[in-house]
N, C-alpha and C positions, 0 to 999 in steps of 0.2 A: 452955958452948961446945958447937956442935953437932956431929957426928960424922960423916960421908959417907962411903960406901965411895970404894973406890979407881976403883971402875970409873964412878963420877959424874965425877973428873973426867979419864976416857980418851977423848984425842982421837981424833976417827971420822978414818979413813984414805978417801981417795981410793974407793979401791976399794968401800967400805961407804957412803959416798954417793952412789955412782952406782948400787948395789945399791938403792938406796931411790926414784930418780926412773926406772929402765928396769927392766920384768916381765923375770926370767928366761927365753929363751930355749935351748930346743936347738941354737941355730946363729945368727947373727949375723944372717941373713936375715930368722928368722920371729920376732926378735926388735924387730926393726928395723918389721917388719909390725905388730905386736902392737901398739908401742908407738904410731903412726899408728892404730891402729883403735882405739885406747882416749881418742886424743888428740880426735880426731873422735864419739866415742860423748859424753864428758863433754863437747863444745863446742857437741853440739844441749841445747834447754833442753826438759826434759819437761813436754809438757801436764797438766794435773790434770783424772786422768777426772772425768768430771761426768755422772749421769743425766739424764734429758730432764724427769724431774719436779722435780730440783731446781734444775738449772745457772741462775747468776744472768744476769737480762737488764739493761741501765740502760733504761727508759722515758723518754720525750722529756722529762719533768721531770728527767732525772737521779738519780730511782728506782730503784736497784737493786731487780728482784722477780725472781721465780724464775718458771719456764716454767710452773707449776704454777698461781699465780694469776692470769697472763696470758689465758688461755681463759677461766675467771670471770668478769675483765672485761670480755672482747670480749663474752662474755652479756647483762651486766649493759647495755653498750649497746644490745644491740639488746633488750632489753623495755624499754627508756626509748623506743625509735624509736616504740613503735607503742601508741597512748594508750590507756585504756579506753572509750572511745566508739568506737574501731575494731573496739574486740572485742564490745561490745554489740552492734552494726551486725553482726557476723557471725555472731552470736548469731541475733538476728533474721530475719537471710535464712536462714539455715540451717532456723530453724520454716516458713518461708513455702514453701522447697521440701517441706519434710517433708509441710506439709497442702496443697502441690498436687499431690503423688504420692498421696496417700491420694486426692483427690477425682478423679480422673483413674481410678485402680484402682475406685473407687465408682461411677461412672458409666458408665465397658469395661470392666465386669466379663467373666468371661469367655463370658456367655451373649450379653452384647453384641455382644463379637467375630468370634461364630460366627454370631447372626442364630437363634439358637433359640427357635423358636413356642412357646409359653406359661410362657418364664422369668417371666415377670411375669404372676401369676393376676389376672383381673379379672370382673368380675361381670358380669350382664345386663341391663340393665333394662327397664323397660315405657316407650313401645311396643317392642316386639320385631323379631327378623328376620322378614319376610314381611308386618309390618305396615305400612300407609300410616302416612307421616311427617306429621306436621301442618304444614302451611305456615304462613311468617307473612314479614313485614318487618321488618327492623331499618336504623338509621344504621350507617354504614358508617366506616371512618377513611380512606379512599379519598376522604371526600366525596360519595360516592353512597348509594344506597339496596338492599337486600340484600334480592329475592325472591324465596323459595323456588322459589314458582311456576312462576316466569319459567326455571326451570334445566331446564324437564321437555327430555327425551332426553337430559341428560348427567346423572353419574358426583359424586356433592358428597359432597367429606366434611365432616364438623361435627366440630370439635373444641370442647366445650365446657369452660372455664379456668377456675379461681379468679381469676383477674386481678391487680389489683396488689403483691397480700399475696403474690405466691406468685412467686419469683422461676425458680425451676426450670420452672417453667408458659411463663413468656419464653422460656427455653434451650429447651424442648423445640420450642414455635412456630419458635423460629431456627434447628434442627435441618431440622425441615420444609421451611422457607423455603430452606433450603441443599439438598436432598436433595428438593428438587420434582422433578425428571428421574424419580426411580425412583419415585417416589408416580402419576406420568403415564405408567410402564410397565407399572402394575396397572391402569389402567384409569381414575386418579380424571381429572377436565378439572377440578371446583373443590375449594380447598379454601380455606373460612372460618372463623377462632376467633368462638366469643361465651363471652363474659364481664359482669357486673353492673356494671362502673365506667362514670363519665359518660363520653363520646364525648370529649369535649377533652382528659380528662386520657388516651385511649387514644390519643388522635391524637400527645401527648406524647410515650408512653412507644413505641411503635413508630417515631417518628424517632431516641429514641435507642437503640436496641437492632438498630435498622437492616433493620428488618422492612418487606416489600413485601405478604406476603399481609393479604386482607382481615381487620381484627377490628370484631367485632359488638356494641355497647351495646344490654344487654340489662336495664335498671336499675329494672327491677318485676319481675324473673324470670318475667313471662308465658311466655319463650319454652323457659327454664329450665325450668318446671315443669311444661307441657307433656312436656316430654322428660324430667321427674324427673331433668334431670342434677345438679340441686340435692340431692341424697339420697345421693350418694356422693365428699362429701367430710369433710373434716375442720373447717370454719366452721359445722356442722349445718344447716339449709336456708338460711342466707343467702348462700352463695355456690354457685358451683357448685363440682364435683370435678376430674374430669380422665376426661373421657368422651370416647370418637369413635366417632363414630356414621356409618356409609358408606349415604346414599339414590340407590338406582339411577334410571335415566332413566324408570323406569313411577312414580316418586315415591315407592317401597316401599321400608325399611330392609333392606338386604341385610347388612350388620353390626353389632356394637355390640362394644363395651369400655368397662366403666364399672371404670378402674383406683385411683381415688381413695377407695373405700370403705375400712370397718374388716375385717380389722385393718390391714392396711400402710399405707394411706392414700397409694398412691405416685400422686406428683405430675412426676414424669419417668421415663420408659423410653427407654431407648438404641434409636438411629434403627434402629438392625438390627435388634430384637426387635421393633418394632412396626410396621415391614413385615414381617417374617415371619408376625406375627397376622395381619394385615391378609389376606399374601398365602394364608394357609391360611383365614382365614373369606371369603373370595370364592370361592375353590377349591371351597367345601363349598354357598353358597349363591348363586354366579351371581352377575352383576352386574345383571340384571334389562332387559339388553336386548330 
């Protein structure tokens, strides 16, 4: 049999229950307050903090995930968005700009820019300044027929080219052909390329290149070798180099630049530098008026 104290079974009085449901008070007032501010505190329900890295989200599957792998996934879609052939493709353009800036900086270099007389060294050849030019005839891509002769009182420069092997040899010609005004404020009235390839395929490659000045098949280098422009290039005498030769109206070379020899073998100069030659060897030896 078990044993309780006396005070297990004393009945709670009035007073000692109401003691247990209303906080003791100083006064009947702030009692009466108290009990309202406590009743009101326990009747809002408390949020359960939650960090922003953990707090759970439901995903439109009804996925409970956490804030935390949510941005993961929004990643995860967008490198699904954009395939590997879009990145190849950007890959790609990316080199194509890279080596149009380089050749762009390779071309207006900064001697380009400025139009500096002998950035680009070149040789001289025989026959020389002061020497009579040797006349001849060539076909023309014009369709006409190109006599030296025929030019006496005016200003002819000869650009002799490598021709089809030589793609810069083009560019420099379309440079000219572009920048004819300042070549005709030095004094020249003509200006004709000759090069060694047959006449139709010249007559080809200056419609697509969108060339007006005259070019000269010159395809036994008779005319070439006359002029040794065939000695300073890079093909050793079967083609020519990258020569220009300025014959004044007395039919006397009053210029030369033979830029295509060894060692650089350059087969283009920027339009600036090569009227600055131009315009400093006129300067020094007349135009031969």
């Amino acid at each position: 049999m078990s044993h309780k104290t006396a005070t297990s079974h004393r009945p709670r009085t009035a007073t000692a229950r109401q003691s247990l449901r209303t906080p003791v008070a100083s006064n009947g007032r702030q009692g009466a307050a108290g009990a309202l501010s406590s009743a009101s505190v326990s009747a809002t329900p408390r949020k359960p903090a939650a960090t922003p890295d953990v707090a759970a989200r439901t995903d439109e599957r009804g996925v409970r995930t956490s804030t935390a792998q949510r941005p993961a996934s929004r990643h995860a879609v967008r490198q699904r968005s954009f395939p590997p052939q879009w990145r190849i493709a950007g890959i790609v353009g990316g080199a194509l700009i890279v080596l149009l800036i380089i050749f762009i900086l390779v071309n207006h270099s900064v001697g380009g820019a400025t139009g500096q007389a002998g950035a680009y060294p070149y040789a001289v050849g025989q026959p020389g300044m002061g020497q009579v030019a040797p006349t001849f005839t060539l076909p023309s891509t014009t369709g006409n027929t190109f006599d030296l002769s025929a030019q006496h009182g005016k200003t002819v420069l000869l650009y002799f080219q490598e021709g089809l092997t030589c793609q810069p040899c083009w560019d420099q010609l379309k440079d000219i052909n572009t920048h004819l005004s300042q070549f005709q404020a030095l004094g020249i009235n003509e200006v004709v390329s000759i090069t060694t390839d047959p006449l139709a395929d010249l007559q080809q490659k200056v419609t697509d290149e969108g060339i007006t000045l005259p070019v000269l098949s010159d395809p036994n280098l008779r005319v070439s070798g006359a002029y040794s422009a065939n000695q300073y290039g890079m093909m050793g005498t079967s083609r020519d180099g990258h020569s220009f030769i300025v014959v004044g109206p007395d039919g006397r070379i009053r210029w030369r630049a033979d830029y295509g020899g060894a060692p650089n073998y350059t087969m283009y100069v920027p339009i600036l530098n090569l009227l600055a030659d131009l315009q400093k060897g006129l300067a020094v030896h007349g135009t031969g008026a």
